[in-house]
NUSE-996220 format. One record per residue (C-alpha): x, y, z. Coordinates in steps of 0.5 Angstrom, whole numbers, padded with zeros to 4 digits, always signed. Layout:
XYZ...
% end
This chain:
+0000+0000+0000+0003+0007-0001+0002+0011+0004+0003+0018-0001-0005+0016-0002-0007+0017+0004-0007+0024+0003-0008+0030-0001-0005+0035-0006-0002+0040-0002-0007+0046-0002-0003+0050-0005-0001+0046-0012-0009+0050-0013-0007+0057-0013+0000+0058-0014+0001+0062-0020+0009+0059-0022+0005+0051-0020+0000+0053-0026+0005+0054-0031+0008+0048-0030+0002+0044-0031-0001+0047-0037+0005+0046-0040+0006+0039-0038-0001+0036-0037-0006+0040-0042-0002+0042-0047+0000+0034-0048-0007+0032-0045-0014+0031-0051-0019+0036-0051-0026+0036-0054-0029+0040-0059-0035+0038-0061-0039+0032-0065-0038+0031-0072-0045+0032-0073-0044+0039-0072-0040+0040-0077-0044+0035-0082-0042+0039-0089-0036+0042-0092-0034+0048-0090-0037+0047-0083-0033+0050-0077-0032+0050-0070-0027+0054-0066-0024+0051-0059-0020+0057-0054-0015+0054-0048-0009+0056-0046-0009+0062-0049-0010+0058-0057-0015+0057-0061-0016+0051-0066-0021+0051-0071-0024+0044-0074-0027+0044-0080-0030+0039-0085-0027+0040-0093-0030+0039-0099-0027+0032-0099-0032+0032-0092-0024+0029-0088-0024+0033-0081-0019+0037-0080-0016+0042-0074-0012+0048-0075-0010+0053-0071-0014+0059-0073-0008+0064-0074-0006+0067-0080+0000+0066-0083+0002+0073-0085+0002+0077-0078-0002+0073-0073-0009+0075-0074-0014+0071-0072-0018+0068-0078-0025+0067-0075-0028+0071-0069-0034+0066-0066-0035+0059-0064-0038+0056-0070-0040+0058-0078-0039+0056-0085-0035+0058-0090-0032+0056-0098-0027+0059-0096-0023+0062-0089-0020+0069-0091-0017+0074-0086-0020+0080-0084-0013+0084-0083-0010+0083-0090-0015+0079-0094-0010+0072-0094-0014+0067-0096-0014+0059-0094-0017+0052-0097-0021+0049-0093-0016+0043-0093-0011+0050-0090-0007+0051-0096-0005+0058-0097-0010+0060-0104-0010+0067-0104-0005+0073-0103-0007+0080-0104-0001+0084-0108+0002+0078-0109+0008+0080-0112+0010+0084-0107+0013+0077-0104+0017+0075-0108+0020+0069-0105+0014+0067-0102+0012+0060-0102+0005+0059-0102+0006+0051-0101+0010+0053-0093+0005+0058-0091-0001+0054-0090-0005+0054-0084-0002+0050-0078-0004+0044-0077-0006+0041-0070-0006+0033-0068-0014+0030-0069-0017+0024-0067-0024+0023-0067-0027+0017-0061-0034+0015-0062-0037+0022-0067-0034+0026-0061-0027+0031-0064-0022+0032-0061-0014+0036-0061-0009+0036-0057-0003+0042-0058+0003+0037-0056+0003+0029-0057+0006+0023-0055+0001+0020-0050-0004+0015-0052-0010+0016-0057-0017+0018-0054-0020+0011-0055-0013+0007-0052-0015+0012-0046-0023+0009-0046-0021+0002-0048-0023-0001-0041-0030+0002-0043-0032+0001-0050-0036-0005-0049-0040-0001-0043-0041+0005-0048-0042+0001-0055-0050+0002-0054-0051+0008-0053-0049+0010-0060-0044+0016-0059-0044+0016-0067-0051+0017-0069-0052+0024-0063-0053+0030-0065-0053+0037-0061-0060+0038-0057-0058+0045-0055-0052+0050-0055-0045+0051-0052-0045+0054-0046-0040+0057-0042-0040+0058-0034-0034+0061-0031-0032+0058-0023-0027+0062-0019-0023+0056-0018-0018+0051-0019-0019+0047-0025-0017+0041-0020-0022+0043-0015-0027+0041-0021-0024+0035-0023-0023+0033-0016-0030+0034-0014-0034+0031-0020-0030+0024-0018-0032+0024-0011-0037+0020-0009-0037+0021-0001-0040+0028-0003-0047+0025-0005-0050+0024+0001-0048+0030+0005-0049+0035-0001-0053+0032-0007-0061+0030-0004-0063+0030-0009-0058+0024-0013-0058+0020-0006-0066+0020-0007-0066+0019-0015-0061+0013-0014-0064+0010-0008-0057+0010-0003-0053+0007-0008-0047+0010-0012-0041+0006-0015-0034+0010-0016-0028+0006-0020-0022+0008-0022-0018+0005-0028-0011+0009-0031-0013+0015-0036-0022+0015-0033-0025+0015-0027-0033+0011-0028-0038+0014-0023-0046+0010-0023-0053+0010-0020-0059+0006-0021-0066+0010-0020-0069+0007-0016-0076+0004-0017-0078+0008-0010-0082+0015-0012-0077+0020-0010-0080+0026-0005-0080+0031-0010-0084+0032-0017-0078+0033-0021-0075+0027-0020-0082+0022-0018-0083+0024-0025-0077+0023-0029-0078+0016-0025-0084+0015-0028-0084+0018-0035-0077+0015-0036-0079+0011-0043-0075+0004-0045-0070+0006-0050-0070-0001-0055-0062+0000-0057-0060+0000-0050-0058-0006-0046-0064-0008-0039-0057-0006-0034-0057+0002-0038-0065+0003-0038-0065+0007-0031-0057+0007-0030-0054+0015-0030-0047+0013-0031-0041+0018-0032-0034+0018-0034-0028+0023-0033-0023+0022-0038-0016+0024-0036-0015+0031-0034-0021+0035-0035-0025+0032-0040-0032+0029-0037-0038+0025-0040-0045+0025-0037-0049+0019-0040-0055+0018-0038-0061+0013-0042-0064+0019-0045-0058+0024-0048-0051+0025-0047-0046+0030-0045-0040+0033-0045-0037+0038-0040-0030+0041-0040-0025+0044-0035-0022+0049-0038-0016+0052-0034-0016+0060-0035-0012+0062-0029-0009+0058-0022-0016+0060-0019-0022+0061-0025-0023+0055-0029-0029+0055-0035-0034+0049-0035-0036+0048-0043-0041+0043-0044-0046+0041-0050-0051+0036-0049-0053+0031-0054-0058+0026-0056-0061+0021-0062-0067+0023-0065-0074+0021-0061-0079+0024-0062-0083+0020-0057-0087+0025-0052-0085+0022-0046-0077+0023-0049-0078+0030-0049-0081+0030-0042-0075+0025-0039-0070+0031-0043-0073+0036-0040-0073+0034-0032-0066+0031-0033-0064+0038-0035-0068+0041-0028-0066+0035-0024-0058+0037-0026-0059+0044-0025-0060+0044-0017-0054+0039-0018-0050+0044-0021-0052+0049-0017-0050+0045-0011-0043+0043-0015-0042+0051-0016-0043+0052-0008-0039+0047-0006-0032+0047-0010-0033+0055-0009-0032+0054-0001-0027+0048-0002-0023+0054-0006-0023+0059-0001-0021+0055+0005-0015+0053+0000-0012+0060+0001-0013+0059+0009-0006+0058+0012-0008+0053+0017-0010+0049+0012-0004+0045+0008-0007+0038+0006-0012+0033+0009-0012+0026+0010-0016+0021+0004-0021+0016+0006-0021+0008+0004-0027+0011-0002-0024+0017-0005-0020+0012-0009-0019+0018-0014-0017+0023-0010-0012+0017-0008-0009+0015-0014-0007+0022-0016-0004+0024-0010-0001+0016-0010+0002+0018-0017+0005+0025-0015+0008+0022-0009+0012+0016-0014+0014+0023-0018+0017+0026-0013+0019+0020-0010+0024+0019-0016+0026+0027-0016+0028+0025-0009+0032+0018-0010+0035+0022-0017+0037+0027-0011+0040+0024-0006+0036+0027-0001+0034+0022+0004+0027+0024+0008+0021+0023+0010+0016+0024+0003+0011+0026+0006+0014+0031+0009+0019+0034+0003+0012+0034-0001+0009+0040+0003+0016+0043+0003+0018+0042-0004+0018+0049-0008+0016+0051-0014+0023+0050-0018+0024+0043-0014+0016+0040-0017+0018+0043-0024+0025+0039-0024+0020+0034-0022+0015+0034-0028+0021+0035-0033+0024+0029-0031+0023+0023-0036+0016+0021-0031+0010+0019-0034+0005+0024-0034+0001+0024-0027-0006+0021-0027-0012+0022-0023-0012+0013-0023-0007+0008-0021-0005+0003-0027-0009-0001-0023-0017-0002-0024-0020+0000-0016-0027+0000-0015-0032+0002-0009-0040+0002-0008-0041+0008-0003-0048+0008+0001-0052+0015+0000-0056+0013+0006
% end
């Protein structure tokens, strides 16, 4: 047992500004981040832009209907090529000088040429960014080298198989949620499952007691069952009773709420009625901005559109009540009498980080020659010392062990 897991990130890996730049270059850059669906890009021309750590990466679909991802930045001075989240173009032109793109990103027009005599067009194209596109749903990560998303999701694949991912499309918009927090505070809190009972009434009605947590390398899985015991409140008893059968999904999947958290930041929702994506995205040591979508297949059922709409009711207190929490979390982390807290036998996912951090700085120290006492180094190392750390030949930290943990959590 290592005993690094029995306690948490030092409070101060959430606010440290220096400790920030750290992990975005070395985990978000390196890391997989979603864009959209490709049903939202069904036609050529189709495109959608994607802003993190100071970037923005365009995805568009080509007149040979191949996706691709660019950063949307022109070749001749920078300038941002496409200012909204969405459109639809025959072709990508500069608002500052009239440079003009392919929608495969080759460079096809320049205004005044000539004035450019040893331009070659061929090396002037739009920049291209890594791509891969899991089960319908795209995404891009600025720098390579880890494994691909469905390497990632591989334990799950037969448990998502049903929900046919391929055939979702978008049941509403993008919507963009600021949070003055750190983004692990939102990644820690949607992977714990103890919260539950004490923060979430209306899941622990909903699920009738019961929540399963399991850790795996690169995802943590999160479940609950609705319970056939009529919940309290309206909302839920009627999303209980109107819930209709989905024919494509298994008898396990018709009233299983199940959630995956794909390593760092990534989260999807599944639910027997739709589908979502919600994303952490990193803005400062203390702001993160949640982006999420929801998706669906087609039903035209009357009892569908009614399960939708109390699912969205249901996760609306849930959010609210997530917000709350995880602002709280964040101030108490600036307190100085807090440094770092013990990890309980059921927050495996909390544990596995912490483990995985531990073994990291384990070997910078063993690389060292300094003979201490970890737990206690941790706390002291500073900003310098954690960089050294994560810029040896490590793997990059998880939020799981390599091994598959699993824990059921009564909410009662």
């Amino acid at each position: 047992m290592d005993p690094d897991d029995r306690w948490s990130l030092p409070a101060w890996t959430y606010r440290d500004p220096e400790f920030f730049d750290v992990e975005m270059a070395r985990v978000i850059r390196p890391s997989w981040q979603v864009v959209c669906h490709v049903s939202d890009i069904a036609n050529a021309g189709d495109w959608q832009t994607l802003a993190f750590l100071g970037e923005s990466i365009l995805v568009i679909r080509g007149e040979d209907m191949n996706v691709r991802a660019f950063t949307n930045v022109c070749r001749h001075r920078g300038s941002r090529l496409l200012s909204s989240a969405s459109g639809c173009a025959k072709r990508l032109t500069c608002p500052y000088h009239g440079w003009t793109y392919g929608l495969d990103g080759r460079l096809i027009g320049v205004p005044g040429k000539s004035d450019y005599p040893d331009l070659d067009m061929g090396a002037h194209g739009l920049v291209s960014v890594e791509l891969e596109v899991w089960r319908g749903f795209i995404f891009v990560r600025l720098a390579g080298g880890g494994p691909s998303v469905a390497t990632m999701m591989a334990p799950y694949e037969e448990l998502i198989a049903p929900y046919r991912f391929e055939e979702l499309s978008a049941l509403g918009r993008v919507t963009l949620r600021p949070r003055p927090v750190n983004w692990k505070n939102v990644a820690d809190n949607y992977s714990d499952g103890l919260h539950i009972a004490v923060a979430h009434r209306g899941l622990t009605r909903l699920f009738g007691g019961n929540y399963g947590v399991e850790a795996e390398e690169y995802v943590d899985r999160m479940w609950g069952v609705i319970a056939e015991q009529p919940s309290s409140k309206l909302s839920e008893r009627m999303y209980q009773r109107v819930l209709p059968r989905v024919e494509h999904l298994p008898a396990e999947a018709q009233r299983r709420w199940l959630y995956f958290k794909l390593w760092p930041n990534i989260a999807f929702d599944i639910y027997p009625d739709q589908v979502d994506f919600m994303q952490f995205l990193p803005v400062s040591s203390t702001s993160t901005m949640i982006r999420e979508i929801n998706y669906a297949i087609p039903d035209p059922r009357r009892e569908m559109k009614v399960a939708r709409y109390l699912n969205w009711r249901i996760n609306r207190r849930v959010n609210a009540e997530d917000t709350a929490l995880i602002t709280g979390v964040q101030q108490g982390m600036s307190s100085s009498s807090f440094t770092h807290g013990p990890l309980g036998e059921g927050e495996i996912c909390l544990r596995s980080l912490a483990s995985t951090q531990a073994r990291a700085g384990r070997l910078f120290l063993s690389t060292h020659s300094v003979h201490t006492s970890f737990i206690g180094a941790r706390l002291r190392m500073s900003v310098t010392q954690i960089w050294h750390c994560i810029s040896l030949d490590l793997p990059e930290p998880h939020l799981a062990s390599s091994r598959s943990i699993s824990s059921r959590i009564s909410l009662v």
